[in-house]
N, C-alpha and C positions, 0 to 999 in steps of 0.2 A: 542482093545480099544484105548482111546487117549492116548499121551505121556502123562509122567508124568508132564515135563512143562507146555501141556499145560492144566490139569485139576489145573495145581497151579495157574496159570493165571486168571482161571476164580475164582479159589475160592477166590484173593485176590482180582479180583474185585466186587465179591458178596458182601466180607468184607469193601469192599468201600463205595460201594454202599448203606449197610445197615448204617454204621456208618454215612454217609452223611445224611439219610433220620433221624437218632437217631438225630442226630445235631441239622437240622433244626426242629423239634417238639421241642425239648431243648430248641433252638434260641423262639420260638412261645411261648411257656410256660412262658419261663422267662419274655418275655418285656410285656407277658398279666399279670402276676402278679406282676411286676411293675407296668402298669395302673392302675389296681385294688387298688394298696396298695396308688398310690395316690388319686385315687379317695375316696377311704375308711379314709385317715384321714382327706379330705374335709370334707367329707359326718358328720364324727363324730363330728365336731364342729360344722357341722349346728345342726345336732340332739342333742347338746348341750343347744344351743342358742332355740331351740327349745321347750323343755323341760322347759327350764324355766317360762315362760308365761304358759305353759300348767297344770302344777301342781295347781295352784291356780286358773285359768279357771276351772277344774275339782271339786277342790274343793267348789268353789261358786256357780255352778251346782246342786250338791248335797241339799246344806243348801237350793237355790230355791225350790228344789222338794220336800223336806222335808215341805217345807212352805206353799205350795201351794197346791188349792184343785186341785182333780183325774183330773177334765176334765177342758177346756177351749181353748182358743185361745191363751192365756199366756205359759200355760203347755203344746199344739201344737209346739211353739216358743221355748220352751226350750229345750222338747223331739229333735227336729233338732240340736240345739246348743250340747246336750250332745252326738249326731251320730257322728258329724262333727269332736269335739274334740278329741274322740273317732279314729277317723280316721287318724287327724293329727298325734296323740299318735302310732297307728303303721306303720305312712309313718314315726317318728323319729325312730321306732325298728328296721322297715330296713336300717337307715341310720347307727346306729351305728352298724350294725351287718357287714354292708361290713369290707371287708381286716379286721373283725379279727375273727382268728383262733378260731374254738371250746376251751373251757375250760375245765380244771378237768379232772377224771379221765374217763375210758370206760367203757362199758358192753356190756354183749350180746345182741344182739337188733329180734327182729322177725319181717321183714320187713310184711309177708304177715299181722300179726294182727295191728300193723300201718297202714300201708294203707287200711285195711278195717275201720278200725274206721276214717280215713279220708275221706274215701268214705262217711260212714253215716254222718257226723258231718260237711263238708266245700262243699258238695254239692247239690244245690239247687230241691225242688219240680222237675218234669218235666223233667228232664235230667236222663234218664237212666244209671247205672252202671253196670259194670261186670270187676271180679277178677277172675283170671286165676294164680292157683301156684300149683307147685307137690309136694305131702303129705310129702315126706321129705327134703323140704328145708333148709338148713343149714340156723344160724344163720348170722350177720355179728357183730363183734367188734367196737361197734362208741360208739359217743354222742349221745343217744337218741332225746335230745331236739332241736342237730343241724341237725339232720335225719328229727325229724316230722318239721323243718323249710322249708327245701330243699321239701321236697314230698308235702308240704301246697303249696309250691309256683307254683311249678309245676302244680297241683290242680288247685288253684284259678288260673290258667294262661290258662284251659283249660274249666273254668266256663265261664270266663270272653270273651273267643272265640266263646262256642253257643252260648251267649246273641244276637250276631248278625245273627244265623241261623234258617232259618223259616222252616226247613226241622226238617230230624231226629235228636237226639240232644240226643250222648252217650257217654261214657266216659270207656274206656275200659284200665283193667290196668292188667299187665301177667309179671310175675315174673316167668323168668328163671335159670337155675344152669347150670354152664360149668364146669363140673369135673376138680381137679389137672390133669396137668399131676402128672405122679410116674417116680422116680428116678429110676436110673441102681441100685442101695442100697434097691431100694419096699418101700421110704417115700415119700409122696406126698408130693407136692407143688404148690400153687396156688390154683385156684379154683376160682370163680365170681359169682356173683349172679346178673343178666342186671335184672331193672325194669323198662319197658316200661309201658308209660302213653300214649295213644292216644286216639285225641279226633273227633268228626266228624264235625267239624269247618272248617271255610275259610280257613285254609292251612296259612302256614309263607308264608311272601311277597317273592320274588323272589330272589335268592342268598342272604336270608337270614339267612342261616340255622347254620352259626358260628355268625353274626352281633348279633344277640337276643341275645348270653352271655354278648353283651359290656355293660360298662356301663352307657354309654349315647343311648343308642337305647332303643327305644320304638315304636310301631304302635298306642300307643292306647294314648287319650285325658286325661286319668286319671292315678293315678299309679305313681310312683318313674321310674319305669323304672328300678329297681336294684335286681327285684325277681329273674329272671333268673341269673345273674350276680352270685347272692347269693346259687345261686343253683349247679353252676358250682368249684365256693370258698369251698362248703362244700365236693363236691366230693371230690376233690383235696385235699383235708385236711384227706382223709379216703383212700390215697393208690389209687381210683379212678377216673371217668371220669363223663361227661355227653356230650350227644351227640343230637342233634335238626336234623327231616327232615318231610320233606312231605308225605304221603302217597299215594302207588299210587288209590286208590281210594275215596282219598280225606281228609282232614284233617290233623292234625301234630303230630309227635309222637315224644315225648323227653325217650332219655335213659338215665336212671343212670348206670354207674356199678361202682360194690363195693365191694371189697376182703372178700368172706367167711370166716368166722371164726371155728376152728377146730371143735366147741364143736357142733352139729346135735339140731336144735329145735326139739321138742316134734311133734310127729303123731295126727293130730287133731284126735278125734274119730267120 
């Protein structure tokens, strides 16, 4: 076999090698959530300033329709004004929701029945679904309501990609489990649960498959441009990641993953 030196040689610069590549994600991490945290207390003053004018627009909405007969040209004019409002009201919820961290406490969360209720409930006539998960997926430990934030966005971000596809037009979502490894002691540790969302859309533009978390990118005319961004903040916030790429036969598939929690969901029957 080799000398002792030189299998020490190599393992210390395995050890090098690995620590340098730990570094640089460190180095990555840190100055993205730097950006993020300054973008997020922009964002939160305009969603501020925002809000203001909107509470009383909403309310004088109201007293209108209240007032007004069922049909007309008038009630046409309003019905828009109250969409519109409506809309600004959640381009402010993703502003204040950037750079800040979920709240409160945890619980067990069942991703596969989330994302099935997201499937029926945020995606439109015409677009097919399909949910792929194996009968004993573990739960995961979050914020339920920063989870159904993160998987909405993701959603509506692969709604909003067939709008432009005159082909097939699906939405395929497969929730995986990567066992703990087990200790030399026989206690597990670790454990993921990757949910992959892909859609059969035009595909991310070109070398953009980290650019879509920032939070000044965007492809599209409409939108804040800060759903992904907010999607990548919540993993990050859960021990996890999320990850953007193309398919290779067409369309774009985002991953979540997120650290399993000890406790086993229930066996659907």
């Amino acid at each position: 076999g080799e000398p002792l030196a030189v299998r020490e040689v190599q393992a210390l610069r395995d050890a090098l090698r690995s620590a340098s590549d730990q570094l640089a994600v460190a180095r990555r991490r840190a100055l993205e959530a730097e950006r993020v945290r300054a973008w997020g207390e922009l964002a939160r003053r305009v969603a501020h300033e925002m809000k203001n004018p909107l509470t009383p627009m909403r309310l004088a909405s109201h007293r209108l329709a209240a007032a007004l007969p069922e049909d007309g040209e008038v009630r046409e004019n309003l019905r828009v004004l109250e969409e519109e409002t409506a809309r600004l009201e959640e381009m402010a919820r993703q502003f204040a929701a950037l750079g800040r961290p979920p709240a409160g406490p945890t619980s067990p969360v069942d991703l596969r029945e989330l994302l099935t209720t997201l499937l029926a409930t945020d995606v439109p006539p015409g677009i097919e679904t399909r949910l792929a998960a194996p009968p004993d997926l573990p739960l995961v430990e979050g914020h339920y309501d920063a989870l159904l934030r993160a998987f909405r966005n993701v959603i509506r971000n692969a709604v909003e990609a067939l709008e432009t596809t005159s082909g097939e037009r699906r939405i395929e979502v497969e929730l995986t489990f990567a066992a703990p490894a087990v200790r030399g002691d026989g206690a597990a540790r670790g454990g993921w649960i990757d949910v992959a969302i892909a859609d059969t859309g035009p595909g991310l533009p070109p070398g953009a498959e980290e650019r879509v978390f920032e939070p000044d990118f965007t492809s599209r005319s409409h939108g804040t441009g800060l759903g992904l961004t907010i999607v990548r903040q919540i993993a990050h916030a859960h021990g996890g990641e999320a990850r953007a790429a193309n398919r290779p036969e067409g369309g774009a598939r985002f991953t979540v993953r997120l650290p399993a929690a000890a406790v086993p969901a229930a066996v659907p029957s």
